[in-house]
C-alpha positions as CSV (number, residue, x, y, z in Angstrom):
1,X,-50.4,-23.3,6.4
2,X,-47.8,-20.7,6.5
3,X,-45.0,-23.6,7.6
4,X,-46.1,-25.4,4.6
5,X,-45.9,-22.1,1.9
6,X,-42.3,-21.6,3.6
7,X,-41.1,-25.1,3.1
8,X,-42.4,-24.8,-0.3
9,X,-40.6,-22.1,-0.8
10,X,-37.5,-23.3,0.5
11,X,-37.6,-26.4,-1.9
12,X,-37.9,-24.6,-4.5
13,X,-35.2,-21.5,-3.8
14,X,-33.0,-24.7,-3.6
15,X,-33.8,-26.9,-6.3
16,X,-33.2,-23.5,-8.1
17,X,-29.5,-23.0,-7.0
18,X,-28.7,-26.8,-7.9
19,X,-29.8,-26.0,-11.1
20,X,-27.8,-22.5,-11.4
21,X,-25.1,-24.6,-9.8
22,X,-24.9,-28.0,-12.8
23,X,-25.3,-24.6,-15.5
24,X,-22.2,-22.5,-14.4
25,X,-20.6,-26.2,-13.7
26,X,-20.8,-26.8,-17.5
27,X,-20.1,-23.3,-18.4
28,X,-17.0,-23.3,-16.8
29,X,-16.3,-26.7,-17.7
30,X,-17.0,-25.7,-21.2
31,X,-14.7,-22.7,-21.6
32,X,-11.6,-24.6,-19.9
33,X,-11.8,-27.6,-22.9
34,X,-12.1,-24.4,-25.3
35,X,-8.7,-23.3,-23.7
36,X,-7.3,-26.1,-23.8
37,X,-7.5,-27.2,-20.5
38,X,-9.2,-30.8,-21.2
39,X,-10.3,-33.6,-18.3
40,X,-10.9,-31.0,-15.7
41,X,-13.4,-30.0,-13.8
42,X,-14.3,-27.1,-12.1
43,X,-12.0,-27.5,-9.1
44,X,-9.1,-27.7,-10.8
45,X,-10.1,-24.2,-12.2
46,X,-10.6,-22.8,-9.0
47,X,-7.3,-24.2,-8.1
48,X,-5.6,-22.6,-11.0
49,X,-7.5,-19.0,-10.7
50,X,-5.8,-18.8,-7.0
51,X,-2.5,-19.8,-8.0
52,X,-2.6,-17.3,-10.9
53,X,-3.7,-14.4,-8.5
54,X,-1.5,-15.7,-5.8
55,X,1.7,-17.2,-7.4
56,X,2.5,-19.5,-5.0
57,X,0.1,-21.4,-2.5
58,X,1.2,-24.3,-0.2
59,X,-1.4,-26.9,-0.4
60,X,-2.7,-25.9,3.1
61,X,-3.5,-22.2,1.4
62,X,-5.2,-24.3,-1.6
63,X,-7.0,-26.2,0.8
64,X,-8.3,-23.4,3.0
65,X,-9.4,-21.2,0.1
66,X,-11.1,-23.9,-2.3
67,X,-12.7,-25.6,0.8
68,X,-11.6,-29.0,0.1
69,X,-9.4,-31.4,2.1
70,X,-6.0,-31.2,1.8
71,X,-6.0,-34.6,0.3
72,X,-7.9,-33.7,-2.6
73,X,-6.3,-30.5,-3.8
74,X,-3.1,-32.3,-3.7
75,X,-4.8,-35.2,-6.1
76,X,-6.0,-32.3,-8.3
77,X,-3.0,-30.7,-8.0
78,X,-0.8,-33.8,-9.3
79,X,-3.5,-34.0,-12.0
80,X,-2.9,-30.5,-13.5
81,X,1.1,-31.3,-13.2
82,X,3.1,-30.9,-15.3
83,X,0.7,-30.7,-18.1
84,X,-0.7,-27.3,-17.3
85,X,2.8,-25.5,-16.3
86,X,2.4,-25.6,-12.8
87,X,5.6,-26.2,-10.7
88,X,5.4,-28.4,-7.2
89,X,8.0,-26.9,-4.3
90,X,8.7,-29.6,-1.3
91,X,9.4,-27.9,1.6
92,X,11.8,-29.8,4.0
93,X,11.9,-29.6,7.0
94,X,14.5,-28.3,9.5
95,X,15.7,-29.5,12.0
């Protein structure tokens, strides 16, 4: 009986957090259209709150911070340039 309470519990602590999750999704959502920041989700602000903490990020540092693959900050990346300011840096190599 007590398995069964706990797994209730546990259902519904996180069908709670998915919905405080979608809510501060559309908040955040919300306030970057108001700034003018429009067709963006929320990654692309986390993305932007690091580089305007940090300055300058390589897209491993953006990667390692925001979670996601280095793949898809670089697609979110390219989305938000040159539109939102931001200013891409290729490193070459040396040889």
């Amino acid at each position: 009986m007590i398995s069964n309470y706990n797994d209730v519990m546990i259902d519904n602590v996180l069908a709670l957090i998915s919905a405080i999750r979608d809510r501060a999704n559309r908040f955040l959502t919300e306030r970057m259209e108001r700034h003018g920041l429009h067709g963006l989700v929320t990654s692309h602000g986390n993305i932007l709150y690091n580089l305007f903490i940090h300055k300058e990020m390589s897209m491993k540092e953006l990667s390692r911070v925001t979670g996601k693959d280095k793949s898809t900050v670089t697609a979110l990346v390219n989305k938000l340039h040159p539109d939102h300011a931001l200013e891409i840096r290729r490193r070459h190599a040396c040889h």
